[in-house]
N, C-alpha and C positions, 0 to 999 in steps of 0.2 A: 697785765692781763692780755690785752690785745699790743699785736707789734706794731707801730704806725708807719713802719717803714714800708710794708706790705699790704696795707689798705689802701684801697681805691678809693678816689674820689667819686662820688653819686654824681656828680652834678659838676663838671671840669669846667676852672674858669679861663682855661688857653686851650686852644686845640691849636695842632700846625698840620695843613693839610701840603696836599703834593701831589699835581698830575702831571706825567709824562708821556707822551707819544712822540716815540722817534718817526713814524711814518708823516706826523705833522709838524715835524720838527718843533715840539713844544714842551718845554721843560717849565711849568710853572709852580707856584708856591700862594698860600693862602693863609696869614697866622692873623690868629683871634686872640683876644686876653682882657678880662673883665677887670678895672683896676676901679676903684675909688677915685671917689673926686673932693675937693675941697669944703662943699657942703651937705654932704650926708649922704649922696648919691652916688651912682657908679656912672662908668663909661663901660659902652665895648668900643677897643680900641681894634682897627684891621688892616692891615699891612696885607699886601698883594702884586705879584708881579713875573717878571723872568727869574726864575733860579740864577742865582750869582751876581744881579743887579741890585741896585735899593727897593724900585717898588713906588707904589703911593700908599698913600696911609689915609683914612678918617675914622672921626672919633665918634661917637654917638652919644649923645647922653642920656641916662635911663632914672627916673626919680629913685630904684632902688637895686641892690645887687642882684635879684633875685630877677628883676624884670629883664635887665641885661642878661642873665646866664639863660635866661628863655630865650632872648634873643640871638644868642649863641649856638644855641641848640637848634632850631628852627636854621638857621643859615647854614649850620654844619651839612642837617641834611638835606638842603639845597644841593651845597656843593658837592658833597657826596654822589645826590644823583646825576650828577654832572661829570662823575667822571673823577672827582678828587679822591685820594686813601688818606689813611692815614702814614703820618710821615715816620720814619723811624730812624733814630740816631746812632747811624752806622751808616 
């Protein structure tokens, strides 16, 4: 009935964001990703840094998936108003 290839997710548990400014010489990168954790609970996990470097990373721990994907969201549109897009793989 429905095609799943073609359904959006409501509620995305990775976003990768990306802000560049050549006048500030700043190419950077912000990815998010809500994974599970060993006892019942999620993490959001967040990687940040220079484009084409590693980055730092921390984890966060949230008592449930749901609490994390809010907490995802809420930071999205932090960064968003900061000047980050969305990335695109191209």
């Amino acid at each position: 009935m429905f095609d799943t290839s073609q359904q959006m997710e409501v509620f995305p548990t990775t976003v990768d964001l990306k802000r560049i400014d050549p006048s500030l010489n700043m190419r950077r990168f912000y990815r998010m990703s809500v994974q599970p954790d060993l006892f019942g609970g999620a993490c959001l996990v967040r990687e940040w840094g220079r484009i084409g470097f590693r980055g730092q990373m921390l984890v966060e721990q949230h008592p449930d998936e749901g609490r994390a994907v809010t907490a995802l969201m809420k930071l999205t549109a932090t960064k968003k108003r900061r000047g980050y897009e969305a990335r695109s793989n191209g």
